[in-house]
C-alpha positions, 0 to 999 in steps of 0.5 A: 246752339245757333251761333259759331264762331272762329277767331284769327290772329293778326300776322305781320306783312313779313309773315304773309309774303311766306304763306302759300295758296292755303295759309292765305285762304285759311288767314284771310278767307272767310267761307262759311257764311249764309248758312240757314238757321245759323249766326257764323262769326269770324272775331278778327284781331285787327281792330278787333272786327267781327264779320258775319251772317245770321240766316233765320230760314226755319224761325227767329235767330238771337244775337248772342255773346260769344266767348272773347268778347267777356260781355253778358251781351253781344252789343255791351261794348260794341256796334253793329252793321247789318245789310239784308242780302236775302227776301224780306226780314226784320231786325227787332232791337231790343223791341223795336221792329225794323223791317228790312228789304233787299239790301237795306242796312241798319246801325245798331248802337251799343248798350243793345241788350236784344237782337232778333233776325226773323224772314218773312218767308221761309222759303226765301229767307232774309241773308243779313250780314254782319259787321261789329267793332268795339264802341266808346258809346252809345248812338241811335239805332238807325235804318238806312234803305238803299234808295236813302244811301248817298251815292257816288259814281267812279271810274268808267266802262273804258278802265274797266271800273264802272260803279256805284259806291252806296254809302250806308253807315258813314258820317253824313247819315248815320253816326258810329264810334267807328264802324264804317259799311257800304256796298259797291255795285259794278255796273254790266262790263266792268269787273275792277274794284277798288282800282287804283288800289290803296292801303290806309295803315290807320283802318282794316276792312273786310269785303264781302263779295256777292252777286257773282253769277253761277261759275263766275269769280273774283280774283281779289288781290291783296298784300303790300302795293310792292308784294301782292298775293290773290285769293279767289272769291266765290259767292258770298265769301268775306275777306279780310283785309289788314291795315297794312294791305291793298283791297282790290278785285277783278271778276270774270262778271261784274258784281257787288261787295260790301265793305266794312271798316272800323280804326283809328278815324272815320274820314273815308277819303284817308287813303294811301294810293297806291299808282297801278303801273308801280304794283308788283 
């Protein structure tokens, strides 16, 4: 079987302030992506999100259902978000072939009963990471490339938090039930993301980090603004992010996240912010 998959309870801020090292990572980490030829899920009981990657380096991946979602298919009562990281691939949706280049993103509605990941080359396969929330309805399937991304620059070289913000699957471009996806790329000498950090107790999130040079880092901080814990990030490693919680990172090197969101609303700018010299 080519799909895995994991499911992680929610635990309350009380319960996290007593994690150590290892219950952190093991509660919020989610490691095992971008493994070839396989569909690894991680099913989240925050807003019931699901993060993920499918990998088609020997030949083509289904999408298909896993246990707690008791559907007869994976998009029965869900959306997807799918961002290519890897060479050039193809996303069929029931039928209809979608190519997708480096770091293209495509919106997959639901009600879709088939959804096939193929590489154009073996030996540099197409990297396609997942989101998924549940959905009330159906909308169109729709790619969206990079190039076609509204962008948004913040911060700057003295602060340390140089990016651009490329927004993918958001109101504007293309319409979801929820699910909300991004990528944020740093630019050479800044290594803070989501700086001044914030919480928005209305929708969870999940970043995934890449581009991380070989034997470089991010320190991704997380918790309430006045009890922060850290988690060390590698290449292609997701964490996930509570409602209740900030989502912030410092690099050894500049870098790339994606983000995705899903929750009570779709209005991007409803944040919590929370003022850096009152983090503790």
């Amino acid at each position: 079987m080519s799909t895995i998959y994991e499911s992680r309870y929610a635990s309350s801020p009380q319960t996290v302030k007593k994690y150590d090292t290892q219950e952190l990572r093991d509660e919020f980490l989610i490691d095992n992506l971008m493994q070839a030829d396989k569909i690894n899920l991680t099913y989240t009981h925050y807003d019931r999100y699901i993060a993920g990657s499918a990998v088609p380096a020997a030949g083509p991946l289904t999408l298909e259902t896993i246990d707690p979602l008791k559907a007869s298919s994976f998009l029965e009562r869900r959306e997807l978000g799918i961002i290519n990281v890897g060479g050039n691939g193809t996303v069929t949706v029931d039928g209809t072939v979608y190519e997708m280049g480096l770091k293209d993103a495509l919106y997959v509605g639901m009600g879709i009963k088939d959804v096939v990941f193929a590489s154009e080359d073996a030996n540099n396969p197409a990297k396609f990471y997942l989101n998924s929330a549940p959905a009330h309805t159906n909308y169109p399937t729709k790619k969206v490339s990079k190039a076609e991304a509204n962008k948004i620059e913040l911060g700057s070289l003295e602060t340390a938090n140089h990016r651009t913000v490329n927004q993918m699957i958001i109101g504007g471009i293309v319409t979801s039930c929820q699910l909300q996806m991004g990528m944020t790329e740093l630019k050479t000498g800044s290594v803070w993301n989501t700086m001044p950090a914030h919480v928005h107790d209305r929708r969870m999130e999940v970043y995934y980090y890449l581009d991380i040079p070989q034997d470089q880092a991010v320190c991704h901080f997380m918790g309430q603004p006045q009890e922060t814990r850290h988690i060390w990030m590698q290449n292609d490693q997701a964490v996930i992010s509570p409602p209740w919680s900030i989502h912030s990172g410092s690099g050894t090197s500049n870098y790339t996240f994606i983000w995705g969101m899903a929750g009570e609303n779709l209005d991007y700018a409803d944040m919590d912010v929370a003022k850096i010299t009152e983090l503790r």
